[in-house]
C-alpha positions as MATLAB code, in Angstrom:
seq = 'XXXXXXXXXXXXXXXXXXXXXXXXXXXXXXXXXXXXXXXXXXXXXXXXXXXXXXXXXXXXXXXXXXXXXXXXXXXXXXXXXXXXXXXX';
ca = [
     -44.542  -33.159    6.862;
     -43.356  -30.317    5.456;
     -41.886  -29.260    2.087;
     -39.986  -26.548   -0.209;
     -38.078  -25.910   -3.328;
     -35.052  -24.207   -2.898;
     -32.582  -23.126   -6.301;
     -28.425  -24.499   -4.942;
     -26.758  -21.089   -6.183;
     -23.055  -21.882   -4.962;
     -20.731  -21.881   -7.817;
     -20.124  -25.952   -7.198;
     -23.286  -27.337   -6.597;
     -23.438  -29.903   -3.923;
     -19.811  -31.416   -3.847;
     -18.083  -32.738   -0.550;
     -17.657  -29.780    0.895;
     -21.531  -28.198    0.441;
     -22.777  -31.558    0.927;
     -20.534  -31.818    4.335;
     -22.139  -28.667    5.271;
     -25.628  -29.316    3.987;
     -25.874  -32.883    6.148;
     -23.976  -31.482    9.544;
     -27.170  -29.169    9.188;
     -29.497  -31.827    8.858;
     -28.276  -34.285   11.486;
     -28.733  -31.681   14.542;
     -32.333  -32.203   13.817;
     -34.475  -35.100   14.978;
     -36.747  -35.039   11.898;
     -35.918  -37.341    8.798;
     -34.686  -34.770    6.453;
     -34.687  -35.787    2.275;
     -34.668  -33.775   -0.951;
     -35.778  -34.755   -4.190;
     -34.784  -33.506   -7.437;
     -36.698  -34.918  -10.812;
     -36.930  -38.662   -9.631;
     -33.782  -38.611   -7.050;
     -34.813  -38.510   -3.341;
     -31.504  -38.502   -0.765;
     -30.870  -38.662    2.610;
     -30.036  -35.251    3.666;
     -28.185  -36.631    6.681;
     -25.937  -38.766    4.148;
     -22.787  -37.493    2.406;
     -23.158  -39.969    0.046;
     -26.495  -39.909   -0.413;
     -26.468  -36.004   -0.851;
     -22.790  -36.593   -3.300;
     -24.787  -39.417   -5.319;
     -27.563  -37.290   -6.174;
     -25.291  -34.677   -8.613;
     -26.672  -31.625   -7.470;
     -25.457  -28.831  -10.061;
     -25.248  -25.161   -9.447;
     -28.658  -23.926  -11.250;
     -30.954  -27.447  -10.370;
     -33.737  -27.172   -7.900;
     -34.545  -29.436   -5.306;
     -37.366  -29.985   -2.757;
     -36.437  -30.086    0.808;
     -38.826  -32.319    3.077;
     -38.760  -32.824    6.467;
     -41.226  -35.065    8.792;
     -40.800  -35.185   12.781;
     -41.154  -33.352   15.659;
     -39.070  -30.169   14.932;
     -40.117  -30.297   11.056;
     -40.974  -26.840   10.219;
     -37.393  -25.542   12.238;
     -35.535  -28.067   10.322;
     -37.117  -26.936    7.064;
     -35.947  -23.603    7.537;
     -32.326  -24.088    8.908;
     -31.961  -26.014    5.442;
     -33.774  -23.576    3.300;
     -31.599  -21.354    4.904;
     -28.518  -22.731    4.490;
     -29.061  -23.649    0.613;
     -29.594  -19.761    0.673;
     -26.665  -18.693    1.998;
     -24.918  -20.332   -0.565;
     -23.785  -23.720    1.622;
     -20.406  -21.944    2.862;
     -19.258  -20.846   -0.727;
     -20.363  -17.520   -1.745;
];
């Protein structure tokens, strides 16, 4: 398992279109893929999951990832939450 904190800088936060973005990345990797943020953990691979959690420009989440292409699936979503999810 691995893990990192990441800051969502995109003007919006994680609304349908970030969050569309954020799980297409997720699900091309075998791994389970989850974020927490305070005492929310979602399913990265679930637009609802990811739209339920009311990620706000400015919060910070932790990205974790557990399987067999962990640490390449940690960074494809570290950097995609750095590239501003498509929005900046």
């Amino acid at each position: 398992m691995v893990r990192k904190k990441v800051m969502i800088t995109n003007p919006t936060g994680l609304h349908l279109r970030p969050a569309g973005l954020f799980c297409k990345t997720a699900m091309r990797f075998q791994s389970k893929i989850t974020f927490e943020s305070g005492t929310t953990t979602a399913n990265a691979k679930s637009v609802l999951s990811v739209l339920g959690a009311c990620i706000k420009r400015g919060d910070e989440i932790e990205i974790i990832c557990e399987g067999e292409d962990e640490e390449q699936a940690l960074n494809e979503m570290v950097s995609v939450v750095a590239c501003g999810l498509g929005e900046q």
